[in-house]
N, C-alpha and C positions, 0 to 999 in steps of 0.2 A: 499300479501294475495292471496289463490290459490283460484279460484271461481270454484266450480264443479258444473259442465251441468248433467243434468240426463234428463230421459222421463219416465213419468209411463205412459202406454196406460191399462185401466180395463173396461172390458164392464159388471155390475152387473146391472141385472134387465134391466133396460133403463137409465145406465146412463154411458156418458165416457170420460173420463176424463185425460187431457196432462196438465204435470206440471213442472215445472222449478222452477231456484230458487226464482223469483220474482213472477209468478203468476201461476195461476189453470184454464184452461178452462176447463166449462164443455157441453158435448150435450147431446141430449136426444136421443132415440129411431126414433125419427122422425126427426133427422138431425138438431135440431135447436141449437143454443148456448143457454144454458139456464145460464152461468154464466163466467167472467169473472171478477177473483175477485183475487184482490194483495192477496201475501201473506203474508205481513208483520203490512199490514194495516185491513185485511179485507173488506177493500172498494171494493165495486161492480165496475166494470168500464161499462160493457154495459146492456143495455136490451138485452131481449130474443126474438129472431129472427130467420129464416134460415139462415143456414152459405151459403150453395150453392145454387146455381138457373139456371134459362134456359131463356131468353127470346125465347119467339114465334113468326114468322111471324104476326100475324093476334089475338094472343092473351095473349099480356101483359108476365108479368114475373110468373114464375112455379117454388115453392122452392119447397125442395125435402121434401118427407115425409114421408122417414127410412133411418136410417141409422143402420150401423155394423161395428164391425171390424172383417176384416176376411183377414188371410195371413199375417195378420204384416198390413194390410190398413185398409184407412176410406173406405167404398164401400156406396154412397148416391144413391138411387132409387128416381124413379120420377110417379107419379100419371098414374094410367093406362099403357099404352104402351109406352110414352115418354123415356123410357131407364133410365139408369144408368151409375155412374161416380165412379172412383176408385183412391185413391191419396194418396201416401207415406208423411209420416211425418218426418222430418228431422230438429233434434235440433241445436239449435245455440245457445253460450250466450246472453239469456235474451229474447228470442224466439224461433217458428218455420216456415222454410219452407213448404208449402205444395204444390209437386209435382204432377200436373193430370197423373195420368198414364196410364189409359184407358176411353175414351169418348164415350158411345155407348148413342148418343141423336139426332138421324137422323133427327127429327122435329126441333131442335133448332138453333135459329142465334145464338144467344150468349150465353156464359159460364159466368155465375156468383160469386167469391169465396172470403167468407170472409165480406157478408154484414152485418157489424154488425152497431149498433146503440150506439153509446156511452151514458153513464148515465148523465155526464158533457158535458163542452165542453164552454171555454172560449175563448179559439185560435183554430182556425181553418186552419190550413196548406194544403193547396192544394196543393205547389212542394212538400212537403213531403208525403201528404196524411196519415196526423195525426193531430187529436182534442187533445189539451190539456188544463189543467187548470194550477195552480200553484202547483198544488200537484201529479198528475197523467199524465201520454200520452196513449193513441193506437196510433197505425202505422200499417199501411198495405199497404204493395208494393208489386207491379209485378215487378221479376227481369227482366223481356224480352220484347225487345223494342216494337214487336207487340201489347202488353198488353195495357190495357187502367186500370183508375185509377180514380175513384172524393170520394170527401170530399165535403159532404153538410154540413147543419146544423142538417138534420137525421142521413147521414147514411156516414160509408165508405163500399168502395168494391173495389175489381177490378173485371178487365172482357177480354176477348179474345173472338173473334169468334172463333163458334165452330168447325169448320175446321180446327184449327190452336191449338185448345185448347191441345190436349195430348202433352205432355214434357213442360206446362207452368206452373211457378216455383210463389209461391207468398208469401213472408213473413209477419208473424204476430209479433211485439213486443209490449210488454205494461208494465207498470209499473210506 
């Protein structure tokens, strides 16, 4: 059986939305994951959260709060002068990569991408950096060894300093 990969990227009103044949992410205008939800089941996999973020020196974490698509990219803005981050989407079966491809966040130590909050969460994989149950997974990997990675009982993410962050590559699967 032939499995076909597709992408929809739609940005209508504030909503956008990458889909594949297993699931639908969706974000909002203000950069947050507002769903990630099977498509076979309907089942939600995470809460609604910012996908991207910033740590600061001296003040805690900054998730972004706009996002667009512009060029064929996600483009996430960051509150006030903090800048902005711009990352290509690239499908794979049964997920996507998403590539930083330009980093302008001159205050930030770390690059945030991907912090979502899973709905379940029976097994908790931290070499993998995927929550599963018996029915569902998310996964979220940094392919590049500089990357950093955790699986709590909130949240996954990964992360790279932001010096290092442009050309850092990080996969979503879930299902």
């Amino acid at each position: 059986m032939k499995t076909e990969l597709y992408l929809t990227m739609m940005l209508a009103a504030t909503v956008l939305a990458l889909t594949n044949e297993h699931v639908t992410v969706t974000f909002d205008d203000k950069g947050c994951v507002t769903s990630l939800r099977e498509r076979a089941t309907s089942r939600e996999l995470v809460s609604a959260g910012a996908f991207v973020g910033i740590s600061l020196e001296k003040c805690g974490f900054l998730g972004a709060d706009r996002a667009e698509l512009k060029d064929g990219r996600l483009v996430f803005g960051f509150p006030g002068d903090f800048g902005s981050l711009a990352m290509k989407v690239e499908p794979f079966e049964g997920g996507w990569t998403f590539v930083l491809e330009s980093v302008d966040v001159p205050k930030a130590k770390r690059v945030f991408v991907g912090r979502l909050c899973p709905s379940f969460g029976t097994y908790f994989g931290t070499r993998a950096n995927m929550v599963s149950d018996g029915a569902s997974a998310v996964c979220l990997r940094p392919y590049d060894l500089h990357a950093a990675m955790a699986c709590t009982k909130g949240f996954l993410f990964a992360s790279v300093e932001a010096g290092r962050a442009a050309g850092a590559r990080v996969g979503l699967a879930a299902g």
